[in-house]
N, CA, C and O atoms as a printed pandas DataFrame, in Angstrom:
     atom_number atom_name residue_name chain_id  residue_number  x_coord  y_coord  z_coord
0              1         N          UNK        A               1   84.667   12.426  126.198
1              2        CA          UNK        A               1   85.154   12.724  127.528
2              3         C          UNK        A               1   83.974   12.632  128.496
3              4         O          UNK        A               1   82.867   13.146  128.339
4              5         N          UNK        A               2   84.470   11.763  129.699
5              6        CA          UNK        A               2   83.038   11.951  130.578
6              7         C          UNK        A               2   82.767   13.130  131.638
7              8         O          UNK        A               2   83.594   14.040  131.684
8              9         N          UNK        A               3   81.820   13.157  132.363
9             10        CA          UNK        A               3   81.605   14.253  133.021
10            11         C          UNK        A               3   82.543   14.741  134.273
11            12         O          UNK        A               3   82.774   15.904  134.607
12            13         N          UNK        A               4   83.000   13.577  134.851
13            14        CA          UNK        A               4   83.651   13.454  135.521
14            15         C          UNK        A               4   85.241   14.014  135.200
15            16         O          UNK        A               4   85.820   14.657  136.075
16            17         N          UNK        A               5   85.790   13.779  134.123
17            18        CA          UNK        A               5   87.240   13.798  133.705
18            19         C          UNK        A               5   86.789   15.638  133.158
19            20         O          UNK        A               5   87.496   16.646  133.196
20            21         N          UNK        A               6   85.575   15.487  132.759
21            22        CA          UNK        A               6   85.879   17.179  132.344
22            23         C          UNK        A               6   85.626   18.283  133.122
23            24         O          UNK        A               6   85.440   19.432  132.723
24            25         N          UNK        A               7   85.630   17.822  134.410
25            26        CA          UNK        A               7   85.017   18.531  135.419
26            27         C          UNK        A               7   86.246   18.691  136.114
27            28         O          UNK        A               7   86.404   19.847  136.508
28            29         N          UNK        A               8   87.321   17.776  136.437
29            30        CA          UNK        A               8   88.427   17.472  137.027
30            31         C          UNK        A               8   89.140   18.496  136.220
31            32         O          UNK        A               8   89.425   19.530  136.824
32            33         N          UNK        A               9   89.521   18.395  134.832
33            34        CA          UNK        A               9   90.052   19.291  134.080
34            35         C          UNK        A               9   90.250   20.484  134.267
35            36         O          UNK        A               9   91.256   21.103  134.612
36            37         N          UNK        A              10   88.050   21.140  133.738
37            38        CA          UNK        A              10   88.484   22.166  134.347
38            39         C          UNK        A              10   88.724   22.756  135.636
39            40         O          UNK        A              10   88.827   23.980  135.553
40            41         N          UNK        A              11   88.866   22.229  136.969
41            42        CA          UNK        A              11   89.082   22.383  138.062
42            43         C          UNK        A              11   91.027   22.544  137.992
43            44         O          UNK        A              11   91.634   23.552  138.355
44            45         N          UNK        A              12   91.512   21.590  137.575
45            46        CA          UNK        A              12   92.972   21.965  136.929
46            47         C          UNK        A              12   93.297   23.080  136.408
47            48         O          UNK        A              12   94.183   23.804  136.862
48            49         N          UNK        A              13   92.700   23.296  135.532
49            50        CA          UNK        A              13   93.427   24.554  134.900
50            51         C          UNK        A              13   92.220   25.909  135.510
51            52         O          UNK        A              13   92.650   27.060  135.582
52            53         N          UNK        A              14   91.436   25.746  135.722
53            54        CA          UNK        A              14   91.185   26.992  137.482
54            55         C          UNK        A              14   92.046   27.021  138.391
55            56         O          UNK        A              14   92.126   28.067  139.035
56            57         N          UNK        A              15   92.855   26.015  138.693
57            58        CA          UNK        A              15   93.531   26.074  139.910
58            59         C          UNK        A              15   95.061   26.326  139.296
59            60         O          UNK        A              15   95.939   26.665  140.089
60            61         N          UNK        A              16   95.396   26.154  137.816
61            62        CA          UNK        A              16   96.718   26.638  137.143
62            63         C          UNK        A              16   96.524   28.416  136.785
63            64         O          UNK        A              16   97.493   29.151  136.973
64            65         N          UNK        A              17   95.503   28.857  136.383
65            66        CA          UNK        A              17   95.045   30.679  136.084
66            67         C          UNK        A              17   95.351   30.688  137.532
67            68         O          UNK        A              17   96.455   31.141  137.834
68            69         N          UNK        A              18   94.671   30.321  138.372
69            70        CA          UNK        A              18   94.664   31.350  140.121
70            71         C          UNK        A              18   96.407   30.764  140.340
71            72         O          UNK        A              18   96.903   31.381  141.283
72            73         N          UNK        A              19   97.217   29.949  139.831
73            74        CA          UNK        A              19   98.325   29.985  140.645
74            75         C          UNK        A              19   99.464   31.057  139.540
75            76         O          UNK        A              19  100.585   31.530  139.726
76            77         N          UNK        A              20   98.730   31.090  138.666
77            78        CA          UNK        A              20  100.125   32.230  137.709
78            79         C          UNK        A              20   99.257   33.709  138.242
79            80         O          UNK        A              20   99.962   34.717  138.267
80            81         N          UNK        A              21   98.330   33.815  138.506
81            82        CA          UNK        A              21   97.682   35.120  138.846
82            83         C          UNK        A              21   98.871   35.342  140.195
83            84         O          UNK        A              21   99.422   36.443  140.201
84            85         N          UNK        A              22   99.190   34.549  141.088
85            86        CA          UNK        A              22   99.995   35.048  142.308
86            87         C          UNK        A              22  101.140   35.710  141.787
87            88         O          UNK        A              22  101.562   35.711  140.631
88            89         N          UNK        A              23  101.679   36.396  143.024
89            90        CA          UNK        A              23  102.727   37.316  142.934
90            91         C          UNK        A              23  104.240   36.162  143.331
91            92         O          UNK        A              23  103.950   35.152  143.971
92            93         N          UNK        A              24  105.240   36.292  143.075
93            94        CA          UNK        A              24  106.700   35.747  143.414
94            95         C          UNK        A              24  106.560   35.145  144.879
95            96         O          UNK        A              24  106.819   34.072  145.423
96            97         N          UNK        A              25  106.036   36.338  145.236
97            98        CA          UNK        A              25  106.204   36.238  147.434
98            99         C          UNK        A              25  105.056   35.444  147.010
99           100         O          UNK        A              25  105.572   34.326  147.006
100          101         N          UNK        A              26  103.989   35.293  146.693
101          102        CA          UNK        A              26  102.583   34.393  147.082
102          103         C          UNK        A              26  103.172   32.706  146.731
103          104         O          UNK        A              26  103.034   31.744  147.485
104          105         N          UNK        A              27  103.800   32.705  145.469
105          106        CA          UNK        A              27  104.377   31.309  145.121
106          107         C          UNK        A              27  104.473   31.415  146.016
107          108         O          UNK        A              27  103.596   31.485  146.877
108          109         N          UNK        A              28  106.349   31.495  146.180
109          110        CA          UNK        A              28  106.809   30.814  147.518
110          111         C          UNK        A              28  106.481   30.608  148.776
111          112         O          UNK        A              28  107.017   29.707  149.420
112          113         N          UNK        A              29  105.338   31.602  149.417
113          114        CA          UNK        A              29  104.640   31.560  150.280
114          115         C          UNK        A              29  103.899   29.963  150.166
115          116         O          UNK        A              29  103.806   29.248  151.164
116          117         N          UNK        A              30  103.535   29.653  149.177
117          118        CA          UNK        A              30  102.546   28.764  148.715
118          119         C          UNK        A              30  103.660   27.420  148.682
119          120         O          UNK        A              30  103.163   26.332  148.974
120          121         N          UNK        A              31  104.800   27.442  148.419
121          122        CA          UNK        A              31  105.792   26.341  148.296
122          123         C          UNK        A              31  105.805   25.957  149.655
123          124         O          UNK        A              31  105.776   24.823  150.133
124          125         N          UNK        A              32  105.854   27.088  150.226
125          126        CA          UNK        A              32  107.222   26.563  151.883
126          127         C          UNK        A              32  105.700   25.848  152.631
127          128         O          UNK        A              32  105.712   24.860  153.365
128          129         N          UNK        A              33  104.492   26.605  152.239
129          130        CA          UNK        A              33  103.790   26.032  153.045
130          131         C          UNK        A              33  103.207   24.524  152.473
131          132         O          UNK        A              33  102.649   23.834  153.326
132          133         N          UNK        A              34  103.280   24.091  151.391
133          134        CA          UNK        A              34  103.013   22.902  150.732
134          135         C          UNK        A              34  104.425   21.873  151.193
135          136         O          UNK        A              34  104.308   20.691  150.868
136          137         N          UNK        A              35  105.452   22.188  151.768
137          138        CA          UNK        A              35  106.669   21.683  151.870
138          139         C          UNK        A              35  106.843   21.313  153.886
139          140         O          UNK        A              35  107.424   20.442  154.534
140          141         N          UNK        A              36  106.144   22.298  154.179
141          142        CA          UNK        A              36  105.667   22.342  155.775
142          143         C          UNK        A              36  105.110   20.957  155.937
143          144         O          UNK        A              36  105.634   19.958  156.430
144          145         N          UNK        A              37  103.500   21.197  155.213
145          146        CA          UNK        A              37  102.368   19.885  155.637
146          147         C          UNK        A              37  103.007   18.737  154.853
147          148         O          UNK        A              37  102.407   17.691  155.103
148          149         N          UNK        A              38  104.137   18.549  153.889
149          150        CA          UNK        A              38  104.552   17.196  153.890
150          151         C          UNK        A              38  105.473   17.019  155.133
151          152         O          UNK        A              38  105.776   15.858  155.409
152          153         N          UNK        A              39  105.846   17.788  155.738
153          154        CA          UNK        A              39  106.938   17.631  156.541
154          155         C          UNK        A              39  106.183   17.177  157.853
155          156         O          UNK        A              39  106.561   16.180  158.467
156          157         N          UNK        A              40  105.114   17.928  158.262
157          158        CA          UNK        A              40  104.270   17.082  159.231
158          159         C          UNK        A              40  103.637   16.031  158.625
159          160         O          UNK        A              40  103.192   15.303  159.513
160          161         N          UNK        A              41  103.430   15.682  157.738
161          162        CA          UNK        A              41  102.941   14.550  157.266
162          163         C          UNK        A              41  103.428   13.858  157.492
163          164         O          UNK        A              41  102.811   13.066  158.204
164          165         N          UNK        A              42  105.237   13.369  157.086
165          166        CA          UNK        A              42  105.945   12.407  157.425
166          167         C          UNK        A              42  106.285   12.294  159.022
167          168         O          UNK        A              42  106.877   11.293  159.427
168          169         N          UNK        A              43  105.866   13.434  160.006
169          170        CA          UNK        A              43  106.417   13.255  161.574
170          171         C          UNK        A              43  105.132   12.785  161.972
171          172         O          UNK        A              43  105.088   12.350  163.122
172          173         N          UNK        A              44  103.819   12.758  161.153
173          174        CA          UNK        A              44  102.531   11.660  161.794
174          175         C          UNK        A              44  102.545   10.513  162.061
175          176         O          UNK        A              44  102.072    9.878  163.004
176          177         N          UNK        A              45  103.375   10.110  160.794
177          178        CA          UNK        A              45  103.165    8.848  160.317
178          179         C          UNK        A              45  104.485    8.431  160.611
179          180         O          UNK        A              45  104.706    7.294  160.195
180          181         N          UNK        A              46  105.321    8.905  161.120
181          182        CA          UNK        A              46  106.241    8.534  162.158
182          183         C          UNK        A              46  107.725    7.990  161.127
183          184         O          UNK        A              46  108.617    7.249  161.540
184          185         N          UNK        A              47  107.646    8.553  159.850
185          186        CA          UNK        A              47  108.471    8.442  158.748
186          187         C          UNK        A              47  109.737    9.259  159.170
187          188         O          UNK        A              47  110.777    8.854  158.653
188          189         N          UNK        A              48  109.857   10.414  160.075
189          190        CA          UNK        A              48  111.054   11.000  160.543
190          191         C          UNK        A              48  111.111   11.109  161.682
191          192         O          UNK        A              48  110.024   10.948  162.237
192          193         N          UNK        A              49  111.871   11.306  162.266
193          194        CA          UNK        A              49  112.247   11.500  163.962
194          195         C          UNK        A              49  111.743   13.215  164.091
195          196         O          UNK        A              49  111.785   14.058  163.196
196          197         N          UNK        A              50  111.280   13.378  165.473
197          198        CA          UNK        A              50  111.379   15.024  165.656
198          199         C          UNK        A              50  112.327   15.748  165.554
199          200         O          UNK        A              50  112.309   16.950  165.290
200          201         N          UNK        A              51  113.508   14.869  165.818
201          202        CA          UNK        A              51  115.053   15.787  165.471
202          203         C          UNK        A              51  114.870   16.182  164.283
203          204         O          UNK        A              51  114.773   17.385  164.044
204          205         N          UNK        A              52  114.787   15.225  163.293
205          206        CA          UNK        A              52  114.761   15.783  161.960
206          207         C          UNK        A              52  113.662   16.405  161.031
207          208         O          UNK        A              52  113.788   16.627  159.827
208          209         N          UNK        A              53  112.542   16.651  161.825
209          210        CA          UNK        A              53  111.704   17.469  161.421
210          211         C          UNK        A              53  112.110   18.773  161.851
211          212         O          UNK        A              53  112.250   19.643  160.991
212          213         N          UNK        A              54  112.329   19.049  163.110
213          214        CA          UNK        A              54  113.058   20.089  163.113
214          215         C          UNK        A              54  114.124   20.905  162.166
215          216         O          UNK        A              54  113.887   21.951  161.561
216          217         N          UNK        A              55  115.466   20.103  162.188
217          218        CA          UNK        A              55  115.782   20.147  161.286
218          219         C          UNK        A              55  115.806   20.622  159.926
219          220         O          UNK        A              55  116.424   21.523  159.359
220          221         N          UNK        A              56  114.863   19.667  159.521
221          222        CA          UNK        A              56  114.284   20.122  158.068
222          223         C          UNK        A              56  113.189   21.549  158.012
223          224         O          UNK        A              56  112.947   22.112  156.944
224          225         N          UNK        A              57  112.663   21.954  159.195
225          226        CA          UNK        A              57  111.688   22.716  159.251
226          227         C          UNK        A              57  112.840   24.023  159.399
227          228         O          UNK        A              57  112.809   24.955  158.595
228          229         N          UNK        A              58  113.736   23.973  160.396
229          230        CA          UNK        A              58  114.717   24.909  160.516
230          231         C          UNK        A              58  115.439   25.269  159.276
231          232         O          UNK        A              58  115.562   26.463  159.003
232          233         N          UNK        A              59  116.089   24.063  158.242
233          234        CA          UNK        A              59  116.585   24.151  157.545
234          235         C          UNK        A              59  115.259   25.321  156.232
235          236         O          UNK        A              59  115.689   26.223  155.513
236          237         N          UNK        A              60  114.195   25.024  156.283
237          238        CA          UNK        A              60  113.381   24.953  155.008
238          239         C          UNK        A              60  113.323   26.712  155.452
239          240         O          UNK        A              60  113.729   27.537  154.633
240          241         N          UNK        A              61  112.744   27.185  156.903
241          242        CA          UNK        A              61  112.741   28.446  156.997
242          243         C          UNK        A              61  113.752   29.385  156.832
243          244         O          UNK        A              61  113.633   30.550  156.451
244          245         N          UNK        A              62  115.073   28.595  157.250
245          246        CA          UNK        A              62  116.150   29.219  157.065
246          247         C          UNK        A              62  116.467   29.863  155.676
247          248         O          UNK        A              62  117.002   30.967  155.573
248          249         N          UNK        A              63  116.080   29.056  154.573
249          250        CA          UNK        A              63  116.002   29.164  153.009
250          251         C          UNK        A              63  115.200   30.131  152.503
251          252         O          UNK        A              63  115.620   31.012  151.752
252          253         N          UNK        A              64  114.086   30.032  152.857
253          254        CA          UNK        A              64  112.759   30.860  152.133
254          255         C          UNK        A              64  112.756   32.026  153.316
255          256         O          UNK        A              64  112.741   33.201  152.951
256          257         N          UNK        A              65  112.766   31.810  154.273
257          258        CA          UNK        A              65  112.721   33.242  155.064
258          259         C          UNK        A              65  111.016   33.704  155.898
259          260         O          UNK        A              65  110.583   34.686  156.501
260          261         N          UNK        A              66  110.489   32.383  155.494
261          262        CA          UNK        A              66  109.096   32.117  156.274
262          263         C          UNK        A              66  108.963   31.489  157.413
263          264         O          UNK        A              66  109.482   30.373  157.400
264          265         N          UNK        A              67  108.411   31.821  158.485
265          266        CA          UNK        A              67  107.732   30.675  159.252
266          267         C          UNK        A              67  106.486   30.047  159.410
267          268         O          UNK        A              67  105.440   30.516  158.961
268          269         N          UNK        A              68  106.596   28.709  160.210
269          270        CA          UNK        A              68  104.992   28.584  160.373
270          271         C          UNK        A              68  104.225   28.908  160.988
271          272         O          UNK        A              68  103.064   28.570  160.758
């Protein structure tokens, strides 16, 4: 294995311990906001209309019970 791939690794499974260490509310906290920055991601790059970022942003808070 090179230094590189085992370094990546363990950076993976550091970043899999710190995400089971969170609490229920921290996940989902951690979802809606990983689900947010794709959602501006696609209104950058001009992949959705603002209607439907809205939309989807309305829809996503409406679900989880977070805002941004």
């Amino acid at each position: 294995m090179t230094k590189t791939v085992e370094e990546e690794l363990q950076e993976q499974i550091a970043q899999q311990r710190s995400w089971e260490r969170l609490s229920y509310e921290q996940k989902n906290k951690q979802l809606f906001l990983r689900q947010k920055k794709l959602l501006d991601t696609f209104l950058e790059r001009h992949a959705i209309s603002q209607a439907q970022y809205n939309k989807s942003l309305g829809d996503l808070q409406a679900k989880t019970g977070f805002t941004a």
